[in-house]
C-alpha positions as CSV (number, residue, x, y, z in Angstrom):
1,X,-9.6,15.2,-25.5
2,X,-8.9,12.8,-28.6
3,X,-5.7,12.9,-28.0
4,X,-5.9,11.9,-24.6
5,X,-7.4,9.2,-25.0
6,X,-5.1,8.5,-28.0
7,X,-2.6,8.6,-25.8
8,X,-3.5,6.1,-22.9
9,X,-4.6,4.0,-26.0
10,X,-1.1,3.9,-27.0
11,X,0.0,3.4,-23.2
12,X,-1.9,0.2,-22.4
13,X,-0.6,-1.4,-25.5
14,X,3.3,-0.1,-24.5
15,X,2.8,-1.7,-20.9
16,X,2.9,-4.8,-22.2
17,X,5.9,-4.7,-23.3
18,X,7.4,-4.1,-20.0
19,X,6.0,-6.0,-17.5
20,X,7.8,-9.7,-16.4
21,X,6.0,-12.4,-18.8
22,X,5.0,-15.1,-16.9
23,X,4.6,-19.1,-17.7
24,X,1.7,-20.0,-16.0
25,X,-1.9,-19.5,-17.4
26,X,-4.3,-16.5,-16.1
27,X,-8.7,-17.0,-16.1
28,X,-10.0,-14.1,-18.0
29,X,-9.5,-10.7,-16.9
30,X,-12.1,-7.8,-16.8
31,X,-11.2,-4.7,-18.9
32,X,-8.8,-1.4,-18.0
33,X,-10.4,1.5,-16.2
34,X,-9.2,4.7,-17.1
35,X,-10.5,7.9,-15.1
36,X,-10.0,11.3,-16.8
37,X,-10.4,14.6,-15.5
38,X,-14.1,16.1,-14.9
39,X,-14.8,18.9,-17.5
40,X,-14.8,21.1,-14.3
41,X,-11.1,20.1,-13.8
42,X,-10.2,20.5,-17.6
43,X,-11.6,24.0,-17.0
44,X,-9.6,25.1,-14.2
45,X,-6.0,24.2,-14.1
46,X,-5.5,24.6,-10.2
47,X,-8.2,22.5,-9.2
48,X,-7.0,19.9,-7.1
49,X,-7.0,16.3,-8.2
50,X,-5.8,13.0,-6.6
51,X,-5.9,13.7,-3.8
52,X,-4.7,11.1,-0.8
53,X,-3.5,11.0,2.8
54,X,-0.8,9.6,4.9
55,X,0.0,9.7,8.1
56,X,3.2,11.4,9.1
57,X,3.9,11.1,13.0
58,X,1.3,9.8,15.0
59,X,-0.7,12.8,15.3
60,X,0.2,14.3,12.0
61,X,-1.1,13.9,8.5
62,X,0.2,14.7,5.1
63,X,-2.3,15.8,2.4
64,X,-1.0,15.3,-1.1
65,X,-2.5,16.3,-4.6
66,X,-1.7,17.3,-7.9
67,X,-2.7,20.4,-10.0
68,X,-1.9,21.2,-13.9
69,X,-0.9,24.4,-13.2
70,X,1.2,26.3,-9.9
71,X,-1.0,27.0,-7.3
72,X,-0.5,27.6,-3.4
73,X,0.7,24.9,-1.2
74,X,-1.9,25.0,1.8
75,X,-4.5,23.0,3.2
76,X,-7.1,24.7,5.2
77,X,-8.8,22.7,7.7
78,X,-11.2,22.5,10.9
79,X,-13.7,19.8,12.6
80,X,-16.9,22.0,11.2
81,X,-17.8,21.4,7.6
82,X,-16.5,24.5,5.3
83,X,-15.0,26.1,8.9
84,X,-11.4,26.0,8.3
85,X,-10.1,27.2,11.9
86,X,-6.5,26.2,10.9
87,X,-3.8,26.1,7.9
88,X,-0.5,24.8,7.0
89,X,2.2,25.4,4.5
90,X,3.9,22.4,2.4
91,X,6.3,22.3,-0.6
92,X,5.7,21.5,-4.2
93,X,7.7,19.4,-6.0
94,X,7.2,18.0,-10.1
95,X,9.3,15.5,-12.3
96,X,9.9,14.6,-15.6
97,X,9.8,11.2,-17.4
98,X,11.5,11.1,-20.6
99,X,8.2,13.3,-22.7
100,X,6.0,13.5,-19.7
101,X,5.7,16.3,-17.3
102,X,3.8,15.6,-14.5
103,X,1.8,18.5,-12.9
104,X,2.4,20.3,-9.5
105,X,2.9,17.6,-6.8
106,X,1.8,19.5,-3.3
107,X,2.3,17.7,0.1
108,X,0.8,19.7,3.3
109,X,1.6,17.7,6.7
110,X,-0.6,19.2,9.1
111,X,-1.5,19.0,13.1
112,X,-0.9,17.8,15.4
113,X,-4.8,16.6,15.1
114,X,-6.9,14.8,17.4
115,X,-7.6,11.2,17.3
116,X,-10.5,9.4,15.9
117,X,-12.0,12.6,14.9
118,X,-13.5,13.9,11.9
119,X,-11.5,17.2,9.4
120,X,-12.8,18.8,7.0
121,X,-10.6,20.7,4.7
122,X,-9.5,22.3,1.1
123,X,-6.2,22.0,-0.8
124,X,-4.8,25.2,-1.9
125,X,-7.9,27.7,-0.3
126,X,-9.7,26.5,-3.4
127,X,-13.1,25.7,-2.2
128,X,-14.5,23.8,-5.7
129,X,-13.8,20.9,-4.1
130,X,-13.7,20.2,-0.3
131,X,-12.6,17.2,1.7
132,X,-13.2,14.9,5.1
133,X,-11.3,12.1,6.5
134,X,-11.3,11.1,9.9
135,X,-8.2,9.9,12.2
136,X,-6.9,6.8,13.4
137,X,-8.3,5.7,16.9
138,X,-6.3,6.6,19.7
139,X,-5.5,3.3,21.2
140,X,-7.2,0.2,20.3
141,X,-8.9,-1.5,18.2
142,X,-8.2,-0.5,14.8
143,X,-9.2,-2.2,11.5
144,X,-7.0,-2.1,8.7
145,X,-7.8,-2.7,5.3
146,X,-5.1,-4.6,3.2
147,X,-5.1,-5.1,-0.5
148,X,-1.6,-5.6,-3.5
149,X,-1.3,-5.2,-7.1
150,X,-4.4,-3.1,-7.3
151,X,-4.0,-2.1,-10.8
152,X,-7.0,-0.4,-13.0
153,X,-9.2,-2.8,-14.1
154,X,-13.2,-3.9,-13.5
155,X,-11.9,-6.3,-10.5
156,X,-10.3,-3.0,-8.9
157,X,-13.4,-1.3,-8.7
158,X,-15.1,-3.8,-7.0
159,X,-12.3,-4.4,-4.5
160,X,-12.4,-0.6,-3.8
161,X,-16.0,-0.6,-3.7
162,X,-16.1,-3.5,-1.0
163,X,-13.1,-1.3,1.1
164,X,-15.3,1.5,1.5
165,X,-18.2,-0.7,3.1
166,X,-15.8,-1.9,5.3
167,X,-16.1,1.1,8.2
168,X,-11.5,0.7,8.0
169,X,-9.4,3.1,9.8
170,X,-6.1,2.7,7.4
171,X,-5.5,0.7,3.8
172,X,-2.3,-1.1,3.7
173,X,-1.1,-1.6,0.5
174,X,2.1,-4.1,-0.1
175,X,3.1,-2.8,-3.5
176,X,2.1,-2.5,-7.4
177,X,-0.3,0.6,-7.2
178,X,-1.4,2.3,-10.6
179,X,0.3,-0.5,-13.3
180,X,1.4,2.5,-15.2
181,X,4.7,0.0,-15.8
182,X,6.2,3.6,-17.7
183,X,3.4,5.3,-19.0
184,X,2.8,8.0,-17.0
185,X,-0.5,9.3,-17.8
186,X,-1.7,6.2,-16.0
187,X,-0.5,7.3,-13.0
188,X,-2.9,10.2,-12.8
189,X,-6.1,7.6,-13.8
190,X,-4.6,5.8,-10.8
191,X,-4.6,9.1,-8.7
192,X,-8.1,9.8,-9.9
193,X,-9.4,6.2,-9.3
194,X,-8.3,5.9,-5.3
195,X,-9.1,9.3,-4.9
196,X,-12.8,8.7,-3.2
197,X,-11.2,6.2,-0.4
198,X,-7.3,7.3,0.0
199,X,-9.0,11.3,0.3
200,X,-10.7,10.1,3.4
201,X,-8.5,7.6,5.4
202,X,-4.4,7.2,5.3
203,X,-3.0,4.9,2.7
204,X,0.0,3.6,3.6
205,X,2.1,2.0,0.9
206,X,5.2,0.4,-0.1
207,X,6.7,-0.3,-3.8
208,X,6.5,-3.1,-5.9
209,X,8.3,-3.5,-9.6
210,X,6.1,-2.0,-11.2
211,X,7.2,0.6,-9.9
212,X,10.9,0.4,-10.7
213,X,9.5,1.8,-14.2
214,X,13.6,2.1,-15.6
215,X,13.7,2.8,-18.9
216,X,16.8,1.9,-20.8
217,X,18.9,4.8,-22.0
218,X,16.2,7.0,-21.4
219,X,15.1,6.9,-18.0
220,X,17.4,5.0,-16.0
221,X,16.3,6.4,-12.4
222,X,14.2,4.0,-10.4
223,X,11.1,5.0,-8.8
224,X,10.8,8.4,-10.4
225,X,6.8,8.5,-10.4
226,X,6.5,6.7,-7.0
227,X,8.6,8.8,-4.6
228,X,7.2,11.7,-6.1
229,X,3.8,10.9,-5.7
230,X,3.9,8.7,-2.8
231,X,5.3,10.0,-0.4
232,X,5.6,8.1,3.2
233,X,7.1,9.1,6.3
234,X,10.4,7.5,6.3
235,X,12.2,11.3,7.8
236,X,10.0,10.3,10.7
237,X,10.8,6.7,11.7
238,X,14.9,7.4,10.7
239,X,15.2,5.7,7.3
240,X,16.9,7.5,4.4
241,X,14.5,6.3,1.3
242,X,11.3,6.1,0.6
243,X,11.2,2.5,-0.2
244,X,11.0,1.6,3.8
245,X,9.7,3.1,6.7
246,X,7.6,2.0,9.6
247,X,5.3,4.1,11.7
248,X,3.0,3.5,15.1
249,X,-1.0,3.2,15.5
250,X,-3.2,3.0,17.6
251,X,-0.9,3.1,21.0
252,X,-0.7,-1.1,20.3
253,X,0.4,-1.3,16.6
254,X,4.0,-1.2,15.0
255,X,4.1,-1.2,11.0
256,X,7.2,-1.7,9.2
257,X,7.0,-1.2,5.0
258,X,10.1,-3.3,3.3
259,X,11.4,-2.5,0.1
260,X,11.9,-6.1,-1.8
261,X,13.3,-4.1,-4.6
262,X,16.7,-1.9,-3.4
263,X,19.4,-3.5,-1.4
264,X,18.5,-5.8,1.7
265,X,22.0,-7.5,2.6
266,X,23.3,-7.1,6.4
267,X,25.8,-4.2,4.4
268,X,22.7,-2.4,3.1
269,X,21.2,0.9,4.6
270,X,17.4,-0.9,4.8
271,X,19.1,-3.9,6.6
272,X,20.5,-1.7,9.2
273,X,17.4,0.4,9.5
274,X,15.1,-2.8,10.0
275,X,17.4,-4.0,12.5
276,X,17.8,-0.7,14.3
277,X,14.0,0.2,13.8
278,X,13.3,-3.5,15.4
279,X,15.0,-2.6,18.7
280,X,13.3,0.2,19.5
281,X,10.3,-1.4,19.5
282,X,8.9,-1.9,23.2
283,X,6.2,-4.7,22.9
284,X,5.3,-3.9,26.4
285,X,3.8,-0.8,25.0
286,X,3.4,-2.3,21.1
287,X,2.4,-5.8,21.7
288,X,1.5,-6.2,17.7
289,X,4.1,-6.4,15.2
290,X,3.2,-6.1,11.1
291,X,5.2,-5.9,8.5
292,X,4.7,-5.7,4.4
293,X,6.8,-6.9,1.8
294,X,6.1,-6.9,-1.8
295,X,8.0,-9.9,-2.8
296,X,6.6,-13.0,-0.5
297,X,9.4,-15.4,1.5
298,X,6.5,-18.0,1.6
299,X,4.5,-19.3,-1.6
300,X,2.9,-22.0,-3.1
301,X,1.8,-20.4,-6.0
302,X,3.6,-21.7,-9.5
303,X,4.3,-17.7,-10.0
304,X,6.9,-16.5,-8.9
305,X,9.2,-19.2,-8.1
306,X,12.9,-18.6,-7.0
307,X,12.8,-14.9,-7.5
308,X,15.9,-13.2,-5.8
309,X,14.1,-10.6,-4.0
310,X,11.9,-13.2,-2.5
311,X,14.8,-16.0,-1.6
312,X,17.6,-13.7,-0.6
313,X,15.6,-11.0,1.3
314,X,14.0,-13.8,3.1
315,X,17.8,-15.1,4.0
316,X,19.1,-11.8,4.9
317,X,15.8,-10.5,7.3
318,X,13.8,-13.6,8.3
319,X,16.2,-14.0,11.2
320,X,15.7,-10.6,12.2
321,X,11.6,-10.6,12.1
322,X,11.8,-13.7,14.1
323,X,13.7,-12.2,16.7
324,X,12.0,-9.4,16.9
325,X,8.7,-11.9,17.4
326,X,6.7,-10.2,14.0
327,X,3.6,-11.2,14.7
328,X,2.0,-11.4,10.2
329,X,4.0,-10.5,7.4
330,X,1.6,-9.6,4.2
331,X,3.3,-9.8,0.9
332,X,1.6,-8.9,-2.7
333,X,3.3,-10.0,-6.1
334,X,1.6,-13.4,-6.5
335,X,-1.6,-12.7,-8.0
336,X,-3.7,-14.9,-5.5
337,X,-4.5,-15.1,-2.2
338,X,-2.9,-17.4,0.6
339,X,-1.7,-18.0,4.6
340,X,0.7,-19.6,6.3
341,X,0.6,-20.9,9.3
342,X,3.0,-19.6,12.1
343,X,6.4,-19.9,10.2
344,X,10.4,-19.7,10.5
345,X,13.0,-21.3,8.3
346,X,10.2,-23.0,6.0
347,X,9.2,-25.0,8.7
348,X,6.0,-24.2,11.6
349,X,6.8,-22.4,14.6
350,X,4.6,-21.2,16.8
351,X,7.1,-18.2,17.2
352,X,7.6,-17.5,14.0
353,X,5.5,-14.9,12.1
354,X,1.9,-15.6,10.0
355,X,2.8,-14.9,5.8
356,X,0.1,-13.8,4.4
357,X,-0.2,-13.6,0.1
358,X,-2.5,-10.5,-0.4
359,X,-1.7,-9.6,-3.9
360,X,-4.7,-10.0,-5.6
361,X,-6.2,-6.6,-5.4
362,X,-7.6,-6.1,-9.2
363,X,-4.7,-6.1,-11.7
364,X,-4.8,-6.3,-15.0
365,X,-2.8,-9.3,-15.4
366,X,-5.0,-11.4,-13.7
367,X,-5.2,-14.4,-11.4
368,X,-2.5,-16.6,-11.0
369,X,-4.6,-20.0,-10.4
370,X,-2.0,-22.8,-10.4
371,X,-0.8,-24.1,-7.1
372,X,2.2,-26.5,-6.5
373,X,0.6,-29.8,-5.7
374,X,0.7,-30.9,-2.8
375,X,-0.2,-27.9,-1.2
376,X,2.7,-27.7,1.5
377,X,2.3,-28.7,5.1
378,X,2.7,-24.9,6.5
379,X,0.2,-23.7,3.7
380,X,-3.2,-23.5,5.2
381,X,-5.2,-21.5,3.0
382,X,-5.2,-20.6,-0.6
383,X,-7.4,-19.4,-3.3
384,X,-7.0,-18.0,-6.6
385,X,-9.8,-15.0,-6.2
386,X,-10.0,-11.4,-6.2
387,X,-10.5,-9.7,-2.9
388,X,-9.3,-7.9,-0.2
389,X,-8.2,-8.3,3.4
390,X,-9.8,-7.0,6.9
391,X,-7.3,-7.4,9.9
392,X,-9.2,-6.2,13.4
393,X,-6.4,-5.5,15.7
394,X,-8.9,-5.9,19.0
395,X,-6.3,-5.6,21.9
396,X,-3.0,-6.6,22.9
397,X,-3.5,-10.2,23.1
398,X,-6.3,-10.9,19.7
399,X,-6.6,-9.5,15.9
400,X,-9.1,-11.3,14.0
401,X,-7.9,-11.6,10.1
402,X,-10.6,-12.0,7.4
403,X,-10.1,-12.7,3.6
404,X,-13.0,-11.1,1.1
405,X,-13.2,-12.7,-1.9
406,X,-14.9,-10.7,-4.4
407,X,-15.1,-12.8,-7.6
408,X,-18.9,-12.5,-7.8
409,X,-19.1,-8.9,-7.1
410,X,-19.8,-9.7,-3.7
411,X,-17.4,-9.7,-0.8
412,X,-17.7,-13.0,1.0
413,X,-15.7,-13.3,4.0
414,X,-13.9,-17.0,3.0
415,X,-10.9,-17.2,5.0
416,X,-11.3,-16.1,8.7
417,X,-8.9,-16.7,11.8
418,X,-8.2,-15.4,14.9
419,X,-4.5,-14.5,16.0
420,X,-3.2,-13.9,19.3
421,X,0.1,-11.9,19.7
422,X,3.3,-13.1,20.2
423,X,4.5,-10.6,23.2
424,X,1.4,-12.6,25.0
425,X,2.3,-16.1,24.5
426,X,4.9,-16.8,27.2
427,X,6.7,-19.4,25.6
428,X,7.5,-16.7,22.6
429,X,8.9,-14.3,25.5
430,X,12.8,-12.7,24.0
């Protein structure tokens, strides 16, 4: 155990030294969290740990968790508590990262399942530790919960703990998970940390950079630890990476996940998927449109000024979400929160899509406080604050977005509007 904890020692010191340095000046920042393994889980090397959900189809989901040693790839499951009336078989999979091994990586899809409805079930027949969730509604409304650059700290905690007292059907999550920025162990605090809400409901997430975690010389590959572990269904909606994929919810709700850090010129495979992935979309039948980015097109913020994957993604795509009448784009990266107003082309437009800033979930780089003054015309709301957002998707025509700020330990709902969709306004029609 000493040297553990030796170890993650040693790792938040060398995550320092590879994460972007910034010029702008944070408020204080509450301390790491690091969650190790129970002495039950030390004990038994196939118990399962970090354990999360994703959906993969609309009336499929895929379990995934880790054990230290090999163990069976199977979920049992069934609507009764500790009645498993059904099974499925998955694969296990396991990388390396230049002197880490990580354990056995097990992902189960199983159904199809019924909607809204409570499973119960087990990873690997081991009954030690046993599992619910419940499924997405079948048509609407749905609530999602949204919340970036979660990190490990104090301020994640209380995000998390404010989520879970939200009664949300799915977390969206638009990049910069665990903050393991290399070290790997972190990763599996990460794993262990979300494991109470992402066990329960789908998380559905796309990368950020830190999660690029390339080494020089020694680990070169991009996204080793997060395609391993995070798995999404891009097979399903006919993209070829993980790094972008888009899935339907709720009979009324289209989500696209953007990667802001692999290719995104009209040449590039993700350009062509969006642009294919956009025309399929049937807003008679999906009359609400979101998509997540990492790096935002919109921001005010002094951080993150005149980053490439924020001003060339936005000149390659923006014509294609507007098109395509996106209703919100949410973005993390900035380490504050903020919203647009209807937008297009930097200027308002009432056809254009709502950017929302989102990233400031509970990292351990803090706040980033300074704003460009004068706050810009299009920019309607921004706060420097740790919280997380609630969007209420209530029918085809209204969603009700909500902003929780958290500073104080308690959510307070500070930002709050009403949207209507753009397949409803008639002056928006394609």
């Amino acid at each position: 155990m000493a040297s553990r904890q030796g170890r993650i020692l040693i790792a938040l010191v060398l995550a320092g030294f590879f994460v972007c340095g910034h010029s702008y000046n944070r408020p204080p920042r509450r301390k790491n969290v690091y969650v190790k393994l129970s002495e039950d889980d030390d004990d038994d090397s196939t118990t399962p740990q970090q354990v999360h959900i994703s959906m993969a189809g609309e009336d499929n989901m895929r379990i995934t968790w880790i054990t230290n040693d090999p163990t069976p790839a199977i979920v049992d499951y069934g609507t009764s508590r500790g009645v498993y009336t059904s099974s499925a078989n998955g694969t296990t999979s396991s990388y390396r990262y230049i002197m880490y091994n990580s354990g056995q990586i097990h992902n189960v899809v199983i159904g199809p399942l019924n909607p809204n409805t409570v499973y119960y079930y087990r990873c690997s027949s081991n009954s030690a530790r046993q599992f619910s969730f419940k499924t997405p509604p079948p048509q609407l409304p749905i609530k999602f919960a949204i919340s970036g650059d979660l990190g490990q700290t104090g301020w994640t905690t209380s995000t998390l703990d404010h989520i879970s007292k939200s009664d949300y059907d799915m977390l969206l999550l638009p990049g910069d998970l665990s903050y393991a920025d290399t070290v790997q162990n972190l990763w599996d605090s990460f794993g262990q940390l979300v494991e109470p809400l992402a066990s329960q409901r789908p998380w559905m997430v796309t990368q950020g950079n830190h999660e690029i975690e390339k080494f020089p010389i020694l680990h070169t590959s991009p996204f080793t630890a997060y395609n391993a572990r995070w798995q999404m269904p891009f097979e399903e909606s006919g993209s070829n990476s993980n790094l972008y994929y888009s899935f339907n919810v709720a009979s009324g709700v289209h989500v696209i996940m953007l990667g802001s850090y692999t290719d995104f010129d009209p040449n590039s495979p993700q350009y062509k998927w969006l642009q294919a992935d956009l025309g399929k979309v049937d807003r008679a039948k999906t009359p609400w449109i979101l998509v997540l980015i990492h790096a935002p097109w919109y921001n005010s913020n002094t951080a993150h000024q005149g980053e490439p994957e924020s001003i060339n993604m936005k000149k390659f795509m923006e014509g294609l979400l507007y098109q395509a009448r996106v209703d919100v784009v949410f973005a993390g990266h900035v380490h504050a929160y903020e919203r647009f107003t209807r937008v297009y082309q930097g200027k308002a437009d009432n056809c254009g899509p709502v950017h929302i800033t989102i990233g400031d979930g509970g990292n351990r780089e803090g706040l980033a406080k300074d704003y460009i003054d004068p706050k810009p015309a299009i920019s309607v709301f921004r706060e420097a604050s740790f919280g997380h957002g609630q969007l209420e998707v209530v029918n085809a025509t209204h969603a009700q977005w909500t902003w929780h700020r958290n500073d104080d330990d308690e959510q307070f709902a500070s930002d709050s509007i009403w949207l209507t969709s753009l397949s409803s306004n008639p002056a928006c029609k394609i």
